[in-house]
C-alpha positions, 0 to 999 in steps of 0.5 A: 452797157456791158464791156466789149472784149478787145481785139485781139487777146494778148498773151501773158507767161508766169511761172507757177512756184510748185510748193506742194502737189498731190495726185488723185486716181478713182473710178466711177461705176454706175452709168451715170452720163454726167461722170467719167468713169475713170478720172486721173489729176495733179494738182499742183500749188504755189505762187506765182513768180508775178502777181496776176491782177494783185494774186499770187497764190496759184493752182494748177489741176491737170487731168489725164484725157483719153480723147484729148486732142491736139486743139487750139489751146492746152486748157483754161484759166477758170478764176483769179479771186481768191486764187488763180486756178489753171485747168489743163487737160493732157493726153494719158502718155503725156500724163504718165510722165508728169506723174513720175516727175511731179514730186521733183516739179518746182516750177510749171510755165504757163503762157495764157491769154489776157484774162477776160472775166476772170477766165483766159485760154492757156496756150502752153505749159510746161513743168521743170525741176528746176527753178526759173532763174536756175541755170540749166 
């Protein structure tokens, strides 16, 4: 009998520790439907400051959307095992200043959903340099 999902999501925070990140910028030409002809992300790694379902090594992509608008959440959760990976999904401006402050980010807050089969609905984000236990 398969397991239903509970109510009402209760909503988790973590802080993702970035250790590294790297940025990817390309360009697609050719008309194929199934690919943006422009694509931008940050991909960030590191650790989370608490182990979600036992894993802490985490990663977050997050991709520049020149049709992003304002929905009900800021991206998903789209796995946990072997590493919890984040997709988040920012309008161009809002991308253009995280690309400036990535190589100072060394911690990104991420308040999400309970993850249900291994997926969850991030409902905000935001990215520091500084750390969470430091003073601001």
């Amino acid at each position: 009998m398969p397991r239903k999902r509970p109510g009402r999501p209760s909503s988790i925070a973590r802080y993702l520790l970035v250790e590294r990140w790297r940025g990817s910028v390309g360009s697609h030409y050719g008309g194929s439907a199934n690919v943006e002809p422009h694509s931008a992300h940050l991909h960030f790694h590191g650790q989370l400051d608490e182990p979600l379902r036992g894993i802490s090594v985490a990663q977050l992509q997050i991709g520049s959307d020149p049709e992003w608008e304002s929905s009900t959440h800021a991206g998903m959760l789209i796995g946990i095992k072997p590493v919890v990976q984040f997709v988040i999904s920012v309008p161009p401006f809002q991308f253009e200043r995280l690309w400036q402050l990535a190589p100072a980010c060394r911690s990104i807050h991420l308040a999400f959903t309970e993850p249900y089969r291994n997926s969850a609905t991030v409902k905000g984000w935001y990215a520091s340099t500084n750390l969470p236990d430091e003073d601001e």
